[in-house]
MOPAC internal coordinates of N, CA, C and O (Angstrom, degrees):
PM7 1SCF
backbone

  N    0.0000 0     0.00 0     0.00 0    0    0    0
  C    1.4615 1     0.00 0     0.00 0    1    0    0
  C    1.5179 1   109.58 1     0.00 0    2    1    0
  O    1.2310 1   118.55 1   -25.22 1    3    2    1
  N    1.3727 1   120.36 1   154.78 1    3    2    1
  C    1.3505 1   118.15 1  -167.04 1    5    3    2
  C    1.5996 1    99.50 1   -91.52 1    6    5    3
  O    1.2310 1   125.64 1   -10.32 1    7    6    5
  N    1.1962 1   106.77 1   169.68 1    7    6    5
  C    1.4452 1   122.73 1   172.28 1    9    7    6
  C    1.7121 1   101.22 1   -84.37 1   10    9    7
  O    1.2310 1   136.65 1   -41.57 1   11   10    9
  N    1.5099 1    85.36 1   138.43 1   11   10    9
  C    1.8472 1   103.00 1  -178.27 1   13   11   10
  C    1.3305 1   104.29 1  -121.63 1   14   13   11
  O    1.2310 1   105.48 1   -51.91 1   15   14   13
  N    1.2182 1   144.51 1   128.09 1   15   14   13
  C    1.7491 1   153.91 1  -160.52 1   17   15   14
  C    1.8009 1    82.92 1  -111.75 1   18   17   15
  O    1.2310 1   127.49 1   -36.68 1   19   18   17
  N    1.1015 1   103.19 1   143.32 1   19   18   17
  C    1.1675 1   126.92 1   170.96 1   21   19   18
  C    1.4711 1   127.53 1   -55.71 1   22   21   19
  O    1.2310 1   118.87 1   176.17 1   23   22   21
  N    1.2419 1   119.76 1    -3.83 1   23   22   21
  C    1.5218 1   129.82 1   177.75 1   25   23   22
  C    1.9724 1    84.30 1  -103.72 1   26   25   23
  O    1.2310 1   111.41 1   148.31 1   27   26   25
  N    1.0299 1   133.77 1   -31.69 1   27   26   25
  C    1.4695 1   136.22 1  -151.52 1   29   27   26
  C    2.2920 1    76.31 1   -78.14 1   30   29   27
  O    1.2310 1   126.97 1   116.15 1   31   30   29
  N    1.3746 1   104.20 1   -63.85 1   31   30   29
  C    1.2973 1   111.88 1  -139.70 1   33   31   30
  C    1.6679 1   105.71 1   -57.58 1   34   33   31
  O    1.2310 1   133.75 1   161.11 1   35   34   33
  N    1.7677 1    91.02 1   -18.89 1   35   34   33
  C    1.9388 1    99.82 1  -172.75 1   37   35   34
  C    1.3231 1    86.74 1  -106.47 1   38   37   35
  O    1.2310 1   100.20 1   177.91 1   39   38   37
  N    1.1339 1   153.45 1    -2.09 1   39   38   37
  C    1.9116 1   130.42 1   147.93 1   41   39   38
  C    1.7443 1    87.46 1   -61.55 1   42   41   39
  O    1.2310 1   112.82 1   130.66 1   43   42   41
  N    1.4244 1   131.17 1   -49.34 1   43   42   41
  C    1.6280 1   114.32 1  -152.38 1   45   43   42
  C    1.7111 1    90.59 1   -63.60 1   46   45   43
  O    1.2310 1   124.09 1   107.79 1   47   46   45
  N    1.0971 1   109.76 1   -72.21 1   47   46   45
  C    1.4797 1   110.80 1  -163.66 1   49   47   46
  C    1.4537 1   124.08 1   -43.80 1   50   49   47
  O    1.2310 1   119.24 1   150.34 1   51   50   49
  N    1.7555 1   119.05 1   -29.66 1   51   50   49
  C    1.1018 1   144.00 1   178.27 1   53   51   50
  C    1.9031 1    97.41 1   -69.11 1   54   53   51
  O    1.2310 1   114.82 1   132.48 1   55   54   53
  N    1.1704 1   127.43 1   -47.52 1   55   54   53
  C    1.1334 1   124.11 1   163.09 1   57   55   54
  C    1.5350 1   130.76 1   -58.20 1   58   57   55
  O    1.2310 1   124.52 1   131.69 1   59   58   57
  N    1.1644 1   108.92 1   -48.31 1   59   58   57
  C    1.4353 1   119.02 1   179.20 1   61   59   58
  C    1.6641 1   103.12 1   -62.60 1   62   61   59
  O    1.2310 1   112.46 1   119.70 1   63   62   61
  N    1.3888 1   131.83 1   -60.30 1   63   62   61
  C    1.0480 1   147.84 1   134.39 1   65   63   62
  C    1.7128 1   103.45 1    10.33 1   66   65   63
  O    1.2310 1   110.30 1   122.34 1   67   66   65
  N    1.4156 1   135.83 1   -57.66 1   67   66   65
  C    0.9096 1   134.98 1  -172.92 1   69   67   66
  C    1.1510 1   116.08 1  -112.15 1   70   69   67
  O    1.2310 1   121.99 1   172.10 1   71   70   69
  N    1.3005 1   113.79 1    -7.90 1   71   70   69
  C    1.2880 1   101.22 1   165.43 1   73   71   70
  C    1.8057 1   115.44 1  -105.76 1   74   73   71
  O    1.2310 1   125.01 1   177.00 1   75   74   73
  N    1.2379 1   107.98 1    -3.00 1   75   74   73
  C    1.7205 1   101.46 1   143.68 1   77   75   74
  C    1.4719 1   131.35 1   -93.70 1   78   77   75
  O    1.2310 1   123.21 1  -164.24 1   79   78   77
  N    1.6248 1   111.46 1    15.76 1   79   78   77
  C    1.7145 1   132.41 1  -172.73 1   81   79   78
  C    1.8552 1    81.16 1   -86.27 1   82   81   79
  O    1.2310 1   133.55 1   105.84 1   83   82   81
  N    1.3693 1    91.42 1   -74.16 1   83   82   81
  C    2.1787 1   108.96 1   160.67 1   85   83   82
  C    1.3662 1   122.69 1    -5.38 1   86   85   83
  O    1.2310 1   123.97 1    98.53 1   87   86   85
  N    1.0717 1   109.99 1   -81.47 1   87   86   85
  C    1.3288 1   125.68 1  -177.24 1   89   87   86
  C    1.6241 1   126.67 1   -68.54 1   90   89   87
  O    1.2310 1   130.54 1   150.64 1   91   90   89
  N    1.4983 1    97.26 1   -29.36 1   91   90   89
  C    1.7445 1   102.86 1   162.27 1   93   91   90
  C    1.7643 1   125.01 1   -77.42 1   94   93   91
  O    1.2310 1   138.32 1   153.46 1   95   94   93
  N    1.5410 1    82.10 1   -26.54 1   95   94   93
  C    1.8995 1    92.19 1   175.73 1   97   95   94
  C    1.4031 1   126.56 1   -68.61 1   98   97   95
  O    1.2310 1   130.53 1   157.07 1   99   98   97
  N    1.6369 1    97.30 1   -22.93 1   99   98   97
  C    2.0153 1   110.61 1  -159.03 1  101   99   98
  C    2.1682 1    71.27 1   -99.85 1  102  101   99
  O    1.2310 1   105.97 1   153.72 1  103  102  101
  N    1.1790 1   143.65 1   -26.28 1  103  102  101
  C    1.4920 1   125.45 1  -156.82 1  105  103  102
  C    1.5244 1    86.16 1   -82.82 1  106  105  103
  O    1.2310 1   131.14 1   120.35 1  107  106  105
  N    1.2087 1    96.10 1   -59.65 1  107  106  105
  C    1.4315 1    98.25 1  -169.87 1  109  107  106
  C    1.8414 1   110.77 1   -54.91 1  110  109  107
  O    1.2310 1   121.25 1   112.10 1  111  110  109
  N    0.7486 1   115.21 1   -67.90 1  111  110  109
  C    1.8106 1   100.23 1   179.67 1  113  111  110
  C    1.3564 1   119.66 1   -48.64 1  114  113  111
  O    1.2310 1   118.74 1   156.63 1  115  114  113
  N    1.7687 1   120.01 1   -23.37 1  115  114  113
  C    1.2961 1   111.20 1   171.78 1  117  115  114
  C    1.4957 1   110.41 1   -87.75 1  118  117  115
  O    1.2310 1   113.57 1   169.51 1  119  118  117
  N    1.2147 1   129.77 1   -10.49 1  119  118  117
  C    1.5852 1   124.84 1   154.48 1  121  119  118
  C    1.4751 1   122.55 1   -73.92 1  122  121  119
  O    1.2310 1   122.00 1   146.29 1  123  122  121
  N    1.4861 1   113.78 1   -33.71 1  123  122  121
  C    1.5414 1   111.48 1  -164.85 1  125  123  122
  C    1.8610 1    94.09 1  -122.21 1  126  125  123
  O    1.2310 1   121.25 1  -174.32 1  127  126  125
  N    0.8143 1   115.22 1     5.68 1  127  126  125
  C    1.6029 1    99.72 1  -169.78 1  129  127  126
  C    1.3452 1   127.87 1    77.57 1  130  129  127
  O    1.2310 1   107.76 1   -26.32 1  131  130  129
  N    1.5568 1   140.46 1   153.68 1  131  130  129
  C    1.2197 1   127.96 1   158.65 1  133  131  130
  C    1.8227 1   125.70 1    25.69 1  134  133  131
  O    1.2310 1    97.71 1   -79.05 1  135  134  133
  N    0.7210 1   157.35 1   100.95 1  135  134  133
  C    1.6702 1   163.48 1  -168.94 1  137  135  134
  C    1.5510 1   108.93 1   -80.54 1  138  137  135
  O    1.2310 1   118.79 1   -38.53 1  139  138  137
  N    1.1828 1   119.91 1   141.47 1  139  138  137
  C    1.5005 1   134.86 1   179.08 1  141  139  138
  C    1.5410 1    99.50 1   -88.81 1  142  141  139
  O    1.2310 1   129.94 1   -24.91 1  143  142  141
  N    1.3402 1    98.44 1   155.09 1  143  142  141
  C    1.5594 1   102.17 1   166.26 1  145  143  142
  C    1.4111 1   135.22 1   -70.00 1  146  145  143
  O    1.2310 1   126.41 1   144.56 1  147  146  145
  N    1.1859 1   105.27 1   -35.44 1  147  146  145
  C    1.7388 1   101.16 1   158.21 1  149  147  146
  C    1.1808 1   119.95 1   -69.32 1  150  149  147
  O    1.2310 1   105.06 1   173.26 1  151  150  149
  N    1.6073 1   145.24 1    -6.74 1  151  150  149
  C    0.9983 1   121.82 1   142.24 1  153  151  150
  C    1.9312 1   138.50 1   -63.08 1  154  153  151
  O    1.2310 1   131.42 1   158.99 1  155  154  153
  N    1.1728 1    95.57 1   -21.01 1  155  154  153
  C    1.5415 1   123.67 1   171.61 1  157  155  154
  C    1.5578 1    94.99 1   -53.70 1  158  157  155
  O    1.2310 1   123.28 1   125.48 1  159  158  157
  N    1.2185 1   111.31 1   -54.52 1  159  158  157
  C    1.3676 1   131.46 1  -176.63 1  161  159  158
  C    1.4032 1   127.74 1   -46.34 1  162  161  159
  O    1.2310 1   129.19 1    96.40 1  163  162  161
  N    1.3904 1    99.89 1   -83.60 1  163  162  161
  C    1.2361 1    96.23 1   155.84 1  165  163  162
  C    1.5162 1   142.95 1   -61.67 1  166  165  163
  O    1.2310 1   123.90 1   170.87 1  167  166  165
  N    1.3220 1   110.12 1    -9.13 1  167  166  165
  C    1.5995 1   115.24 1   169.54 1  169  167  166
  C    1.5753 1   109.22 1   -70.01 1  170  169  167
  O    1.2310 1   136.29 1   129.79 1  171  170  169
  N    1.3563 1    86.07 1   -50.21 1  171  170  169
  C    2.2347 1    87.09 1  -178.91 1  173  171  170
  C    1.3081 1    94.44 1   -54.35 1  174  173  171
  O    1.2310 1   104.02 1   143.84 1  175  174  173
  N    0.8309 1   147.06 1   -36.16 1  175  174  173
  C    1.6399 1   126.20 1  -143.19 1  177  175  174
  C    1.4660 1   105.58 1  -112.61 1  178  177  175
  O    1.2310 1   121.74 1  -179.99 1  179  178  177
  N    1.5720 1   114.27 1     0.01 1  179  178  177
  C    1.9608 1   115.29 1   169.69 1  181  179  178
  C    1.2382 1   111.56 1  -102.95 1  182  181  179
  O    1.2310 1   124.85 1   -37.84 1  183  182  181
  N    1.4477 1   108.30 1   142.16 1  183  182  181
  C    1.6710 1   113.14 1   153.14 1  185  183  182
  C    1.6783 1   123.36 1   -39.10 1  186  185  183
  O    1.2310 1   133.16 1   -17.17 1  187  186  185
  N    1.6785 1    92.17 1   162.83 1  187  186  185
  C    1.7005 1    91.74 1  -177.17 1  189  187  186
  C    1.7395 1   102.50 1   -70.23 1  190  189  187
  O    1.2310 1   112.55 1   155.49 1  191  190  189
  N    1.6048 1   131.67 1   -24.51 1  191  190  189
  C    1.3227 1   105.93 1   168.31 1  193  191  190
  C    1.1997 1   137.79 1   -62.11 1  194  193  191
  O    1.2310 1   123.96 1   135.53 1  195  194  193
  N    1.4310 1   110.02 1   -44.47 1  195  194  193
  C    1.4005 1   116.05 1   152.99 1  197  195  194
  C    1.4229 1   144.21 1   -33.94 1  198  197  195
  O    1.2310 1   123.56 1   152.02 1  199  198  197
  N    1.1431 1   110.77 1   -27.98 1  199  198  197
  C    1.2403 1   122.86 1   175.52 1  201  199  198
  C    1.2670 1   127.14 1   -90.25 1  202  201  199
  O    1.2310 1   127.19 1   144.52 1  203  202  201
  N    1.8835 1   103.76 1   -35.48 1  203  202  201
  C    1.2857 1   107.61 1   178.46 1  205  203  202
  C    1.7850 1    96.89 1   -86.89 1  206  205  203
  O    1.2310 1   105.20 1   160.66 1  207  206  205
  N    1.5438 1   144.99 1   -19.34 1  207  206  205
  C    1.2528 1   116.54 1   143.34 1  209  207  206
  C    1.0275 1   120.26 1   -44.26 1  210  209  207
  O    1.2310 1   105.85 1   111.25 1  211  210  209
  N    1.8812 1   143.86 1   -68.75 1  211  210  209
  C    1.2300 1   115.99 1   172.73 1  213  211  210
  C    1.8443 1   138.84 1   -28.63 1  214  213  211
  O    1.2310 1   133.33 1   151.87 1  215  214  213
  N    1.1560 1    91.85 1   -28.13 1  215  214  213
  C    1.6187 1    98.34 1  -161.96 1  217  215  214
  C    1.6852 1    93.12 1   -84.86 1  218  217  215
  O    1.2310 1   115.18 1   178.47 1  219  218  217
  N    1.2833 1   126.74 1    -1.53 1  219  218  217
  C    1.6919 1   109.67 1   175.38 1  221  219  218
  C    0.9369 1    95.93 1  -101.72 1  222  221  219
  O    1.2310 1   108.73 1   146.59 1  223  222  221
  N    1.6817 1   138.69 1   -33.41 1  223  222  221
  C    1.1458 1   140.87 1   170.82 1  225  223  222
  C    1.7168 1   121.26 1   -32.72 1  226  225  223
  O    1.2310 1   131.30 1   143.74 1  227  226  225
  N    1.4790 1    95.79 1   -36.26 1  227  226  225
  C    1.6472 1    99.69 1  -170.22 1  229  227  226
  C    1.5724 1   118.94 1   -68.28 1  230  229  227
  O    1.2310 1   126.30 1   164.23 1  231  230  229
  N    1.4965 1   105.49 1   -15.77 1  231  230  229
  C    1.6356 1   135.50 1  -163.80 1  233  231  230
  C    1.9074 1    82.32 1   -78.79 1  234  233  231
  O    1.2310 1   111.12 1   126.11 1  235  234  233
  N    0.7047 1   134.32 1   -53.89 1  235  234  233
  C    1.6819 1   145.98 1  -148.96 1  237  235  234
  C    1.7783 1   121.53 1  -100.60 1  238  237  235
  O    1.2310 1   132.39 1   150.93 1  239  238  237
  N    1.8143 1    93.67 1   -29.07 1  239  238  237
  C    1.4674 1    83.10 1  -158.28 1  241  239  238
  C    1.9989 1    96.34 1  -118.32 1  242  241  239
  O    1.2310 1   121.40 1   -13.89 1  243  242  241
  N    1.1310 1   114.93 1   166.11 1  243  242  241
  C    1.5237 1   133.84 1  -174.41 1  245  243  242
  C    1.8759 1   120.15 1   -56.52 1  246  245  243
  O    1.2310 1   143.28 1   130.20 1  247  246  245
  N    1.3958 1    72.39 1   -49.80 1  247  246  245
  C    1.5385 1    83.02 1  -161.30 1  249  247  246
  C    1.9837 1   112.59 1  -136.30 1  250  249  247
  O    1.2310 1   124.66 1   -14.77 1  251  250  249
  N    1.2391 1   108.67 1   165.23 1  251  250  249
  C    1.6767 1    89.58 1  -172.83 1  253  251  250
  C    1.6877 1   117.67 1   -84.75 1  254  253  251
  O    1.2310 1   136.34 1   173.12 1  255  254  253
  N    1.7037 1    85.97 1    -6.88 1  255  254  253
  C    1.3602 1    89.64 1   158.30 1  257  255  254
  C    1.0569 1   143.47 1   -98.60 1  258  257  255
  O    1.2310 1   117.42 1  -158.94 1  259  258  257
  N    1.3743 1   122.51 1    21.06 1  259  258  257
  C    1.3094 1   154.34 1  -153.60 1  261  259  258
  C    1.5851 1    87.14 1  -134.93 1  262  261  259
  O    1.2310 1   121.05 1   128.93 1  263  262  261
  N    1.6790 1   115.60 1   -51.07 1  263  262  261
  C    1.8037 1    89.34 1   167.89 1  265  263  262
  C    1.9647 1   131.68 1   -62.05 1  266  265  263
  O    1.2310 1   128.81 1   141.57 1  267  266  265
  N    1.2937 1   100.62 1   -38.43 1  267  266  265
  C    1.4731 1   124.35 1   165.17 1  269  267  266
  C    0.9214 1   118.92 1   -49.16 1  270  269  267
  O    1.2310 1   113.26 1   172.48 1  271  270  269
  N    1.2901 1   130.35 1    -7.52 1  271  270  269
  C    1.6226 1   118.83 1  -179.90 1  273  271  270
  C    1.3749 1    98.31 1  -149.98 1  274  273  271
  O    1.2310 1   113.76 1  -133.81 1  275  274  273
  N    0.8407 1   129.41 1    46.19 1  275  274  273
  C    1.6886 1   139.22 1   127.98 1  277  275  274
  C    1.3366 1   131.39 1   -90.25 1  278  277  275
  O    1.2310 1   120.10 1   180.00 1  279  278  277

């Protein structure tokens, strides 16, 4: 395996990072429609675990506020 320098390893994570920011945004608007701004909100401001718990949540629960407060 190649050597990864530490600016290399936070572009990877910084990517991945957004591309599960991505993928929770397009589930969520195709379950709930259009997105509020506090969800915008609170997505910038969680880790990638966090988010991808939210994002199974959306499979299960009613409302996005019903994902938010689990």
């Amino acid at each position: 395996m190649e050597y990864l320098n530490r600016w290399e390893l936070r572009g990877l994570k910084k990517g991945r990072q957004e591309g599960v920011v991505g993928f929770f945004l397009e589930l969520a608007e195709d379950r709930f429609g259009p997105l509020p701004g506090w969800v915008l909100q609170k997505i910038s401001g969680a880790d990638e675990s966090r988010i991808k718990e939210w994002g199974k949540l959306l499979i299960t629960k009613n409302s996005l506020e019903e994902v938010f407060s689990s």
